[in-house]
N, C-alpha and C positions, 0 to 999 in steps of 0.2 A: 504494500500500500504506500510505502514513503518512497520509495521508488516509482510509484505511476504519480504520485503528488509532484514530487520532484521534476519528472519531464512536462508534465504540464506547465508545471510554473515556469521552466524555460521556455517552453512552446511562448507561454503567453509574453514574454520578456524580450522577445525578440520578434514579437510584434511592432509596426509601425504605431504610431499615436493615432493615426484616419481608420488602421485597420481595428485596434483595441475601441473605438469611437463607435467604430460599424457593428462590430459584435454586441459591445454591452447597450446600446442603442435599439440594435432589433429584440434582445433577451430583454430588456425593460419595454419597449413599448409592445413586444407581443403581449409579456406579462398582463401588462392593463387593457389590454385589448383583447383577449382572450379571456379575461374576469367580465368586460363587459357585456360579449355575444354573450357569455354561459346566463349573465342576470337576464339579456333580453329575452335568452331562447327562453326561461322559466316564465317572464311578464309574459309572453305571447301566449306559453301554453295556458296558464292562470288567466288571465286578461279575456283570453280569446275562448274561453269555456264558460269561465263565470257570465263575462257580459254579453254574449252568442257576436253573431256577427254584425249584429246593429251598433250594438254599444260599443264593440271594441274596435268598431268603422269608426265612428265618434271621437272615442279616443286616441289611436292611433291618428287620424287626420290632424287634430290637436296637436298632438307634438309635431308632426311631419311639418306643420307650417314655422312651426319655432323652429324646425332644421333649414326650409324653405330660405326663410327670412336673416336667422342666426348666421348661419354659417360663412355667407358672404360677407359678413364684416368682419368674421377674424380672418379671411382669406386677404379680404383687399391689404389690412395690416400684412397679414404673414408672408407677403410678395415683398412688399417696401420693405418691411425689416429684412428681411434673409436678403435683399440685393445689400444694403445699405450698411446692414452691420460690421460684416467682417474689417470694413474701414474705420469705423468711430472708434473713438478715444473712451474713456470709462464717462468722462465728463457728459458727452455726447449720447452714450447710451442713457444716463439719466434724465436727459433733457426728453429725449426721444418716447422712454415709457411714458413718461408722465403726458406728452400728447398725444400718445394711442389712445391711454384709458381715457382721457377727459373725451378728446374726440367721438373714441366709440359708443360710451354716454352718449353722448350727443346725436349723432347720427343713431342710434336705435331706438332712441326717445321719436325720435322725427316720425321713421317708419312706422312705430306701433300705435301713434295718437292717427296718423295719417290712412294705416289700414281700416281701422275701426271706427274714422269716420266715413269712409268708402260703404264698406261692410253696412254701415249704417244706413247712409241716404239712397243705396241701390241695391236691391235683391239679387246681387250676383252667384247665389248658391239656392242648388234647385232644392235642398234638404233644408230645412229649419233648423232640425237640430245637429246636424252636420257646423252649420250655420255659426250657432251660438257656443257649440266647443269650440270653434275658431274663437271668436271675440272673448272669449273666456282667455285662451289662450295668451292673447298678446299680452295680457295683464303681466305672463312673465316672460314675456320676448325682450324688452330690456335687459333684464339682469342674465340672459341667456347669450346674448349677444355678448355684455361685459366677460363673460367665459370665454367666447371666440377672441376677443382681445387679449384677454390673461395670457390664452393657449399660445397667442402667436410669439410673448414677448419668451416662452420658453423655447418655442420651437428656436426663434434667432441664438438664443442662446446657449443648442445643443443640448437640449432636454428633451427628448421627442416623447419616451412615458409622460412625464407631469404634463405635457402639451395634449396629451391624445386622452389625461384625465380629466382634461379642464374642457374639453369639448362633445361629445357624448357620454363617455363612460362615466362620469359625477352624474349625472341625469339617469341614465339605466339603470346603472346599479340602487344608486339610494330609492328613486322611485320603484323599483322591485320591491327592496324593504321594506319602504312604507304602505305600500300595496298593498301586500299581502299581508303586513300584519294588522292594517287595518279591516280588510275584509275578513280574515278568521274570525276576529273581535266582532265584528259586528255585522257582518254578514250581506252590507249594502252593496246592490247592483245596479247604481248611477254610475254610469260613466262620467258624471260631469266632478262628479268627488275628485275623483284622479285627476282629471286637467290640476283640482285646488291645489292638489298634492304635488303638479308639475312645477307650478307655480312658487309654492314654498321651499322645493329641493333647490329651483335655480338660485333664489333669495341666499339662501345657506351657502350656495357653492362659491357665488360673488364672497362673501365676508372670509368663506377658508382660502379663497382666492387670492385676495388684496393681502391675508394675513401672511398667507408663505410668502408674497414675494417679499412683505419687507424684513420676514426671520429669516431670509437667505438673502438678501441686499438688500440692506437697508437703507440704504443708501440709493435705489436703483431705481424709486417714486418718485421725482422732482416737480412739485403740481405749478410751480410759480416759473415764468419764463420756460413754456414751453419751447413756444415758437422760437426759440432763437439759435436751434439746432440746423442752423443753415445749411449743414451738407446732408440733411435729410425731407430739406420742405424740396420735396420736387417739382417741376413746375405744374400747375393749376391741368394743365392736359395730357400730362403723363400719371395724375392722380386720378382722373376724373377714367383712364382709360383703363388702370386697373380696379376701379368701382365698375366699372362695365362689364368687365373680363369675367371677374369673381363670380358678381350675379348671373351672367347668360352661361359660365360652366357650373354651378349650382343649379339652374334651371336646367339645366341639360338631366341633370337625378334626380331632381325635385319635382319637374313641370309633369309628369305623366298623372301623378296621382293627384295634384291639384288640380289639374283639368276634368280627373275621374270625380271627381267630389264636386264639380264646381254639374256638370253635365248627369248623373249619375245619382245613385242611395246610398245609404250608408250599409249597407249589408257588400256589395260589391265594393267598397273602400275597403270594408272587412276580410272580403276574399285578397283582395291588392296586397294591403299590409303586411297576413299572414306571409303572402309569399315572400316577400320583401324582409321583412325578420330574417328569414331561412338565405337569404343572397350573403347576411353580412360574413357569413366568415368566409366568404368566394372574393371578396372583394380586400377582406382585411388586411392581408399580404401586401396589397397595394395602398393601402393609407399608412404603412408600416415605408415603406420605400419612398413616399411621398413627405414623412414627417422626421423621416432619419438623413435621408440622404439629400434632401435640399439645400442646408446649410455649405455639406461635402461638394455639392455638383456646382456651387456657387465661388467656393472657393478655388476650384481645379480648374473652373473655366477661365475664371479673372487671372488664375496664372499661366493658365494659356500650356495647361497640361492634359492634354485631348485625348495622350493615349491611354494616360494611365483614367482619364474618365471613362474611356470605353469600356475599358478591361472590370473598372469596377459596374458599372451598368448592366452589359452582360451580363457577368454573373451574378450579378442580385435576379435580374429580370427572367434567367433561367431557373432560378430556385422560386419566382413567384410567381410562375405563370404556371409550375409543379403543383406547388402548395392551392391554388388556385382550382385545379383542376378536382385534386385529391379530396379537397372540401367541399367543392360542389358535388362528387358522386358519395361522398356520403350526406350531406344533408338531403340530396334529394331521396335518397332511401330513411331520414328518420323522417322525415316531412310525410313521404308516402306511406309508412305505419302509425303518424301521430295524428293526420287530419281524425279517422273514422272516430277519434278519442274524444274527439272536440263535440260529438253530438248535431250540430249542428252541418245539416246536410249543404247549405251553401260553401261550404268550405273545399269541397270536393273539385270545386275548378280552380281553387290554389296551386294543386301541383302544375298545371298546364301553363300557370302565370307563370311557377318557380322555372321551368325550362327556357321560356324565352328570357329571363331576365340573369342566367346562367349564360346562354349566348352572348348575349350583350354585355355580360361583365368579362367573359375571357377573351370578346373584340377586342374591348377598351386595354386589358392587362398588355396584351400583346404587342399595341401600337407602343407601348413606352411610356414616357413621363415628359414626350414633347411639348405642351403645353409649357409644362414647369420650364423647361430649359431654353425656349422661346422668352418666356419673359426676363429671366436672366440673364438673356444675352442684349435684351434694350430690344427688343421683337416683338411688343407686345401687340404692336398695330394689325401684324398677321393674326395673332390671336383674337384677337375682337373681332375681324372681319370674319375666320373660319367659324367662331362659336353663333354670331348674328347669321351664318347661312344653316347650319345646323340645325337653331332653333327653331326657325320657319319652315324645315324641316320637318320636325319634331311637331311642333302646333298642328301642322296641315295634316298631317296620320292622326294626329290624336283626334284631332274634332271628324276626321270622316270615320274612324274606327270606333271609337269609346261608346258614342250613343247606340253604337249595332252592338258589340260582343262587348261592353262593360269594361269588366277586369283585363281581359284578356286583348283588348284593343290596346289599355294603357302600357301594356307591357310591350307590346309590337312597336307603339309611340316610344318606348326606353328603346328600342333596339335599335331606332333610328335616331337615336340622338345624338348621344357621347362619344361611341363608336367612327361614326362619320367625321367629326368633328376630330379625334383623336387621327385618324390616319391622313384626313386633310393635312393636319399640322408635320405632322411624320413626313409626307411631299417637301413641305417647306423647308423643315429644317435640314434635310437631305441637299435642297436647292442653294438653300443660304448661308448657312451653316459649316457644310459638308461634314456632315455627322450621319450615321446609320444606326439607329438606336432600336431597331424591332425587336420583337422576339426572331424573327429570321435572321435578321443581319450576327444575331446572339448565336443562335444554332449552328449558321456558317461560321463564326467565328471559333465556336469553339471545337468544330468537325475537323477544321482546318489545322488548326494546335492538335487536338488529337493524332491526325494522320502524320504531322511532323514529329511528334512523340515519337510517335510508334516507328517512325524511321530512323 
């Protein structure tokens, strides 16, 4: 035993500092991200039995609009920070958080007074009570948003676990807890309880939020003299382009099921969601690549070391397009023995959803992380143009599909979104770039070393 301790500990000693980075990086953020599926797979089974397929259409569409809305403001952040950081001074990081958080206050304060007077003076949802879990909702879309800020300032700063805790995994997991121990106690099946219950977990997550960051930099909040972090106010239309960017590739996985709710009942939202639950650990591999290796691809770029980018790229994007596959053929086989459990018979067209939204997540895995490496490179203009054709895309399937086949429309609409959008970009960076980042250019790449290996 001290002798297999022993070579490990040099194994690990004579690692690089980017490669010790990458290792403890994906073992921490699987960590928390593989705690998160396990709470949600348990909410959906509980959730999706107790409140049948109306109610837990209700509630699932509820949070789905807080991801909807939330998630593009820690994105737009988490672009400026990862371009911007590795250059600032500690002085400069300080200036910089403290105009994230104030700002991202600000901007989600806008949107959720803004939706719910929409929501208000026009019937834009065919369900009422669809309807009013929405408006219920934004009540905690502020402080859900302040999470997406929190998460970005860790992501720039080579945290990708506490980053990927601060952004759905606080929400799944504590809402699971509260959930459930709320309905054993006491047995109620309102789904609008739970939205309260969304509502109070984000509240909580903000105060443990703001807390870590200032018991690990204390110094890292500066709320007075934001603005004065001059090598970070980037001009007014290279800000306004990654507010664009963020929203229409969050609409790109968010737009199917808000069209299904907006067009649609809440029983077929129910069918949606279920499948949707079952996609995340097909997908997870790649918010794991997305959230580790950004800071990595940011730094290797600006020092204009391409090979060794490739090489690291590759081979991540080989071992997630694996892991990718590997979770999809078993959830779809727990999916396919846990619907008949759920009672309720509408759930039976979930598995057909889980298929097509299985395609569409191993399109997207495949194409790479060209979006991300686009904007990094000051490219983001490509990016806004390929996500704005994509969308229109995407809306145009979904409104001729969704009111015929429901569920299963909205999922055809996923298939046509992200996917398309993701290998448009892949053209481009190939074009402008001259980069090869696929899952093929990966497989060649590594066929190719192989065959010289072996010679």
């Amino acid at each position: 035993m001290e002798r297999f301790a022993n070579r490990l500990t040099g194994k690990w000693n004579n690692l690089s500092d980017l490669q010790k980075y990458v290792i403890t990086g994906f073992m921490g953020a699987s960590g928390v991200t593989l705690l998160q599926y396990a709470a949600g797979f348990l909410q959906s089974i509980l959730f999706g039995r107790v409140l049948g397929a109306d109610g837990y259409g209700i509630l699932a569409n509820a949070l789905h609009w807080l991801v909807f809305l939330g998630m593009p403001v820690g994105a737009v952040f988490r672009n400026l920070l990862v371009r911007r950081w590795p250059l600032a001074s500690d002085r400069e990081k300080e200036l910089l958080s403290g105009w994230t958080l104030k700002l991202g206050f600000g901007l989600s304060l806008i949107v959720a007074v803004g939706f719910i007077a929409i929501s208000e003076l026009f019937p834009i949802f065919k369900d009422e009570s669809v309807a009013h879990g929405v408006r219920l909702a934004m009540l905690g879309f502020v402080f859900y948003a302040l999470l997406q800020a929190i998460s970005a300032l860790f992501t720039a700063e080579k945290k990708p676990a506490v980053a990927i805790l601060f952004t759905r995994a606080w929400l799944t997991v504590t809402l699971f807890i509260v959930g459930a121990t709320y309905f054993f106690i006491t047995k109620v099946r309102d789904p609008y309880h739970y939205v309260y219950f969304s509502i109070a977990v984000n509240m909580l997550g903000v105060i443990v939020g703001l807390w870590w960051i200032k018991w690990r930099r204390p110094n890292l909040i500066r709320i007075s003299n934001m603005l004065q972090a001059h090598l970070f106010m980037e001009r007014k239309s290279t800000i306004l382009r990654f507010v664009a960017i963020t929203f229409l590739a969050n609409s790109g996985f968010t737009l199917p099921p808000i069209i299904l709710g907006l067009l649609s009942s809440a029983t077929e939202l129910g069918v949606f969601h279920m499948a949707l639950r079952f996609i995340g650990p097909v997908v997870v591999s790649n918010i794991l690549m997305l959230n580790v290796l950004m800071p990595v691809v940011s730094e290797l770029y600006h020092n204009k070391e391409y090979d060794r980018l490739l090489r690291i790229l590759y081979k991540i994007l080989i071992v997630v397009t694996g892991i990718s596959l590997l979770t999809g053929i078993i959830a779809a086989v727990v999916l396919y023995f846990i619907l008949p459990e759920l009672k309720d018979p509408a759930y039976r067209k979930s598995f057909y959803v889980f298929l097509l939204l299985v395609g569409a997540a191993i399109l997207n895995v495949a194409s790479g992380n060209t979006s991300m490496l686009l904007n990094i490179a000051h490219k983001e203009k490509y990016v806004l143009i390929v996500q704005g054709i994509s969308l229109c895309v995407q809306i145009i399937v979904a409104f001729l599909t969704i009111p015929v086949y429901g569920a299963i429309g909205a999922a055809v609409a996923f298939l046509m979104g992200p996917p398309l959008a993701k290998w448009i970009n892949y053209w481009i960076v190939r074009r402008k770039l001259g980069l090869n980042i696929s899952l093929f250019d990966a497989l060649l790449w590594y066929l190719s070393k192989k065959t010289l290996y072996d010679k």
